[in-house]
C-alpha positions as semicolon CSV with decimal commas, in nm:
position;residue;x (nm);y (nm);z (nm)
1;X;2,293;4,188;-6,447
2;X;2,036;4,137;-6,758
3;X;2,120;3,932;-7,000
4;X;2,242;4,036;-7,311
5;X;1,969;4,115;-7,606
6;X;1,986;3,835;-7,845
7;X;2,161;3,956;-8,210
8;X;1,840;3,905;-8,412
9;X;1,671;4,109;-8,169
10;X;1,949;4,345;-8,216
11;X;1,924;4,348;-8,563
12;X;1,534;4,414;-8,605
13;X;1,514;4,671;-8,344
14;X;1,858;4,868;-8,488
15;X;1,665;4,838;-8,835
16;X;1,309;4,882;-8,764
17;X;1,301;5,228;-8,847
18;X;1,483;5,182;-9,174
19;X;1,234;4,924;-9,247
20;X;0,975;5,168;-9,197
21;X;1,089;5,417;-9,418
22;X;1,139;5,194;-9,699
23;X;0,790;5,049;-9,699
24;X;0,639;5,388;-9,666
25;X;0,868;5,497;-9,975
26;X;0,613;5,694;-10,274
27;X;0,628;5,421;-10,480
28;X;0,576;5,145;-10,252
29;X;0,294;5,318;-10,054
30;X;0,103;5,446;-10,352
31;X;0,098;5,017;-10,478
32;X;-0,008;4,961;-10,135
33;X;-0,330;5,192;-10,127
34;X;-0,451;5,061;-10,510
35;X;-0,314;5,382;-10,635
36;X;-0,016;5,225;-10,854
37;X;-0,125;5,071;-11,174
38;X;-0,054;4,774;-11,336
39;X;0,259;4,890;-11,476
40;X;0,393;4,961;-11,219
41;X;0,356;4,629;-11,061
42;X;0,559;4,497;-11,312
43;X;0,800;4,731;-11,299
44;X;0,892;4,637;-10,973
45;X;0,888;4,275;-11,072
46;X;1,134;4,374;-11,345
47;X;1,403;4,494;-11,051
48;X;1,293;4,220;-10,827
49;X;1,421;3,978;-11,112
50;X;1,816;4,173;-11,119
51;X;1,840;4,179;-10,749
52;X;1,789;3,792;-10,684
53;X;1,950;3,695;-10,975
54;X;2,284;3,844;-10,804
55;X;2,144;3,716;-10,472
56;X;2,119;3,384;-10,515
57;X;2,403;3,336;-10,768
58;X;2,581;3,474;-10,456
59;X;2,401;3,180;-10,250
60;X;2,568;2,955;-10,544
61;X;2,935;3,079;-10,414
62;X;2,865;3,053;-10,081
63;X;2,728;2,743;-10,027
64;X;3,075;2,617;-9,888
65;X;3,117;2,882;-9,640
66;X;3,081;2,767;-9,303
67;X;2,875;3,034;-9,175
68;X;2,656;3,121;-9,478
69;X;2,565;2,803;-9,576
70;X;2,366;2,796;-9,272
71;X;2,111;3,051;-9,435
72;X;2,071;2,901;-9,818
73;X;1,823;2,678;-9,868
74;X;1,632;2,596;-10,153
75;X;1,332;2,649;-10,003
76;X;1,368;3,037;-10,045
77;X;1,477;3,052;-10,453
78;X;1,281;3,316;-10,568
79;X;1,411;3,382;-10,985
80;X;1,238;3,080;-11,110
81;X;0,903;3,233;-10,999
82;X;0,995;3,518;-11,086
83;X;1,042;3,439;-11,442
84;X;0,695;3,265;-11,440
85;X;0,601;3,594;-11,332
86;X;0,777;3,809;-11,611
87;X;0,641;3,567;-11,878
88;X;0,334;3,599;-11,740
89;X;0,340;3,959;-11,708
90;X;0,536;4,086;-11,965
91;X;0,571;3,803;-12,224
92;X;0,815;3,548;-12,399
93;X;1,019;3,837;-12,490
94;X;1,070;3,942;-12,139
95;X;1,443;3,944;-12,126
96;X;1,485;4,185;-12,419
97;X;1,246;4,406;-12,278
98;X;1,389;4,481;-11,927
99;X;1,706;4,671;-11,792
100;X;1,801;4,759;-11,434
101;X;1,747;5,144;-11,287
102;X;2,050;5,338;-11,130
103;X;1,975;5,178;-10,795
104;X;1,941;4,855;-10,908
105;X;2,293;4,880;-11,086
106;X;2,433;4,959;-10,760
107;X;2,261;4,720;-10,539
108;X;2,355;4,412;-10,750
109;X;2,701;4,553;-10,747
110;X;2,748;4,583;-10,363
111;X;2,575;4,207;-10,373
112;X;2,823;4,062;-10,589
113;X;3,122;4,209;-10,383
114;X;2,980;4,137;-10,050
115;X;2,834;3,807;-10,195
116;X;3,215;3,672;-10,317
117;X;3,410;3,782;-10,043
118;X;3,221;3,838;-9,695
119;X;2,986;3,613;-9,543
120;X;2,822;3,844;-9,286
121;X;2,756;4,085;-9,568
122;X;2,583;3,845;-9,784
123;X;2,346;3,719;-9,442
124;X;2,257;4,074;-9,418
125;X;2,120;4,075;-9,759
126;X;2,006;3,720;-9,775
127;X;1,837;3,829;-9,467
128;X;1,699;4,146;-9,546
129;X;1,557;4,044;-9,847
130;X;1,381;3,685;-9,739
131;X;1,269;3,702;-9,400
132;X;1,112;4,073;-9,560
133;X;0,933;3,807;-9,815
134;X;0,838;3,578;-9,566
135;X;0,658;3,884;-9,363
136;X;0,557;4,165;-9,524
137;X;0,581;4,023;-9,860
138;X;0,271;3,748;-9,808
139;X;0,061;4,047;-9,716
140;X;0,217;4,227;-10,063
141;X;0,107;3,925;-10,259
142;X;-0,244;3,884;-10,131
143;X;-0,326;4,315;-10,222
144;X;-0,139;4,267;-10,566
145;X;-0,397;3,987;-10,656
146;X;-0,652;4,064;-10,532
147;X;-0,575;4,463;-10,678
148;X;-0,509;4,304;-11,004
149;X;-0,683;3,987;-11,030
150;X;-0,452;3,752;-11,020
151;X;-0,442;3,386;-10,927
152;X;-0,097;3,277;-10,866
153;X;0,035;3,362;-11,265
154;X;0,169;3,699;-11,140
155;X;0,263;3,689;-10,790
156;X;0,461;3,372;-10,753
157;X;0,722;3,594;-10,608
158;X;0,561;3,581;-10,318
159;X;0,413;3,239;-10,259
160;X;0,646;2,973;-10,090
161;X;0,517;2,663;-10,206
162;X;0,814;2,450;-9,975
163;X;0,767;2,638;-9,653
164;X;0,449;2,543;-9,473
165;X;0,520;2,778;-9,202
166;X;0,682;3,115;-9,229
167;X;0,652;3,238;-8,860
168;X;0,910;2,896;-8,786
169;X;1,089;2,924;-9,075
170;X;1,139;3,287;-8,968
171;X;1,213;3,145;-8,578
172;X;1,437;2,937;-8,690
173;X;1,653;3,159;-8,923
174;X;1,678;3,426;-8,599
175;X;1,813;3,122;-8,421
176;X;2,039;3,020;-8,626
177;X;2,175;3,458;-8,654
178;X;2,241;3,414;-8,295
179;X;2,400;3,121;-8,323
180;X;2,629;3,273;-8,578
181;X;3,020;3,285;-8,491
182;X;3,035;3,649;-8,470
183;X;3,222;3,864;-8,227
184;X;3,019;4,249;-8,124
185;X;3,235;4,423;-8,431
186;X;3,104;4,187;-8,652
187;X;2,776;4,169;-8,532
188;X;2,788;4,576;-8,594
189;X;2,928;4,539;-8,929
190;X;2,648;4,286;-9,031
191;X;2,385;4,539;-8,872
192;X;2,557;4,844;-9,080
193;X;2,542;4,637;-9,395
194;X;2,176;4,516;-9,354
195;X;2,060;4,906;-9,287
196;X;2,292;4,958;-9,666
197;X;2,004;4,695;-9,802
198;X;1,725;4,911;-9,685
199;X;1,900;5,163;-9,807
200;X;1,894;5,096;-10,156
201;X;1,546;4,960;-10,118
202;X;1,441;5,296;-10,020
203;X;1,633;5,459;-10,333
204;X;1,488;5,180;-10,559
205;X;1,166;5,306;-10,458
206;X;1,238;5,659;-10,575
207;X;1,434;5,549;-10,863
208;X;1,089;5,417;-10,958
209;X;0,866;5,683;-10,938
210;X;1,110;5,884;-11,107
211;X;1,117;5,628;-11,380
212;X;0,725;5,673;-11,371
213;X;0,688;6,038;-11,360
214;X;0,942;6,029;-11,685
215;X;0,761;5,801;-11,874
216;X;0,411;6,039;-11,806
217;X;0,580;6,277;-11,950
218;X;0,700;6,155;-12,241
């Protein structure tokens, strides 16, 4: 008898090929091939900046949950560099001068329910969202500056000053999934909820080109 497949290997290869289609999303793909401008750089940062503000004010209320408190760590706060980034980007006045698309709306909802009132829900989107940072996200931030020509100003989204070593952070946070206290339902649940992430990262991605395409003509 084999031995059963290990819930973060679960959990990649059940969403590898969502993971795929989000990436190769219009948007996303056209940024990736130095097609996207500028612009639209920052209006990604823009959505960026709603998403993990609900994320990790959902870290804030879980902090004493026995089972997500294992994920948090300060290492991984992203909205301070990302308002770096919008000042950088976009100016003082950033606030004023930002507002969240359709998709956005709804994915910060489903965060703050999930995030005050499940604790596998809010892994799957603490998950889905950093250990996508810690992979494909360094590569992101290396073609964004070197597309745009930036130094750090710009990207600090995506540079983890406190974590010398993504491949073991990354190790470690996959050890510590299948070390979570979850029976095979919830396991499923927490796989069906990180798939509703990639979800709405896909239809973020088309939210934006539609945004785009708007704007052109106007």
């Amino acid at each position: 008898m084999s031995d059963p497949i290990p819930f973060s290997t679960a959990l990649r290869e059940r969403s590898s090929g969502a993971h795929s289609s989000s990436e190769g999303a219009g948007f996303m793909s056209d940024l990736m091939k130095g097609e996207g401008t500028r612009d639209d750089y920052v209006a990604l940062v823009v959505q960026h900046w709603f998403i993990y503000e609900a994320l990790e004010a959902a870290a804030d209320r879980m902090r004493n949950d026995p089972v997500a408190a294992v994920f948090i760590s300060e290492k991984l706060t992203r909205l301070p560099a990302l308002e770096a980034d919008l000042e950088f980007l976009i100016g003082a006045d950033w606030r004023e001068r930002i507002e969240p698309l359709p998709t956005t709306r709804r994915y910060v909802e489903r965060i703050n329910k999930v995030g005050a009132t499940w604790a596998g829900g809010f892994v799957a989107h603490h998950y889905t969202r950093y250990l996508g940072d810690l992979s494909g996200g360094q590569f992101i931030g290396k073609l964004m500056a070197r597309r745009f020509g930036f130094d750090t100003n710009g990207i600090g989204f995506y540079i983890f000053g406190d974590i010398a070593d993504p491949r073991a952070f990354k190790d470690v946070y996959r050890e510590q999934l299948d070390a979570a206290p979850w029976d095979a339902a919830e396991q499923e649940r927490v796989i069906d909820e990180v798939l509703v992430a990639y979800q709405f990262n896909t239809d973020l991605f088309v939210d934006l080109a539609a945004a785009k395409a708007a704007q052109q003509v106007a």
